[in-house]
ZAMARGU-4260 file (C-alpha; in steps of 0.2 Angstrom, whole numbers, plus 5000, padded with zeros to 4 digits):
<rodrens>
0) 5434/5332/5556 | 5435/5344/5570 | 5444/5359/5572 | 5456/5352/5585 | 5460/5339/5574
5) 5463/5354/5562 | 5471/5363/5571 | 5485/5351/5578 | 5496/5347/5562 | 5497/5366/5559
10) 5504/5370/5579 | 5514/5358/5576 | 5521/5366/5559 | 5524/5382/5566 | 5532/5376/5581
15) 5544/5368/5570 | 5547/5382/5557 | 5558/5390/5569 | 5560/5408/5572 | 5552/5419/5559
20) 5560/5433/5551 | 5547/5448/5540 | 5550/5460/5528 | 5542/5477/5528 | 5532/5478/5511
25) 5529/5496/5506 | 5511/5491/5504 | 5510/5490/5522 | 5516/5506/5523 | 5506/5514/5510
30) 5488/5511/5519 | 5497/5522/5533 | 5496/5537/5524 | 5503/5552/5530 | 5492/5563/5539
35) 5504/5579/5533 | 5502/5575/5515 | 5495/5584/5498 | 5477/5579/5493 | 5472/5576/5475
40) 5467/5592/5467 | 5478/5605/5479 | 5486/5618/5466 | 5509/5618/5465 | 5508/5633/5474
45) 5497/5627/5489 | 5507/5610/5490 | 5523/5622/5488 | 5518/5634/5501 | 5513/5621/5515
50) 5527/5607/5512 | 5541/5622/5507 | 5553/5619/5491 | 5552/5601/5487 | 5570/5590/5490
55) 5569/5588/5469 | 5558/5593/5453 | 5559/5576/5440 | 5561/5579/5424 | 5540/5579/5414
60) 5534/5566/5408 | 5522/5562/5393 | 5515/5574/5382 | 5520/5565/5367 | 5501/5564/5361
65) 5489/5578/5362 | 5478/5563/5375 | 5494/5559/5385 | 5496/5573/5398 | 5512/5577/5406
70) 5514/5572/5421 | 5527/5585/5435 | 5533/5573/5449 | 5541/5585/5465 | 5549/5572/5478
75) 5548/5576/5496 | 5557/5566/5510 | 5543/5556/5513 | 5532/5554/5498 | 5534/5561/5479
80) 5521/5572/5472 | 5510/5571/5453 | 5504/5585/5446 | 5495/5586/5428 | 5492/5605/5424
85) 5498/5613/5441 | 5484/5600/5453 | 5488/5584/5463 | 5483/5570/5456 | 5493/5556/5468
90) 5503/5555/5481 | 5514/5539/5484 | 5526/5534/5498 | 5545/5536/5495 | 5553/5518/5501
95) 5561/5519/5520 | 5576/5509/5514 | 5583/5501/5500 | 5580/5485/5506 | 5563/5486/5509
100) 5550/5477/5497 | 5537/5486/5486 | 5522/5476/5476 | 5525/5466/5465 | 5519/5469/5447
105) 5505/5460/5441 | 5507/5443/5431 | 5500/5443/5412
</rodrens>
């Protein structure tokens, strides 16, 4: 079959669907990653000192077992920080909005 042939039911499709509205998925988002962010291994201090007092210091998490670390989460106005023993070890986008979409977990 040809590709004209192909591609004929499907302009058709679209010029039916009508208009199109999309979402803006935090995925999308996150492979635009800040150029004024903290990189994995930065100490508290360093982070601190170049992106000032963060907007709020979450409770620790983990620790329970000697192999489960605890983790320090700082949250910024544009991204929240993770530290395990005083170094980066992510960065991760705060959503824009409310409404806007983040990844969806994966299916088991």
């Amino acid at each position: 079959m040809s590709r004209r042939a192909l591609a004929l039911p499907l302009i058709a499709m679209l010029g039916l669907a009508g208009p199109v509205s999309a979402d803006t998925l935090l995925i999308e988002r996150a492979q635009e990653q800040p150029a004024a962010a903290p990189v994995r291994g930065q100490s508290a201090a360093d982070v601190e000192a170049r992106f000032g007092t963060p907007q709020q210091k979450l409770e620790p998490r983990g620790g329970q077992k000697r192999q489960w670390p605890v983790i320090h989460r700082w949250v910024y106005p544009g991204f929240t920080v993770y530290f395990e023993k005083s170094r980066v070890i992510d960065v991760v986008l705060n959503k824009a909005s409310a409404e806007e979409v983040g990844p969806k977990p994966p299916i088991r």
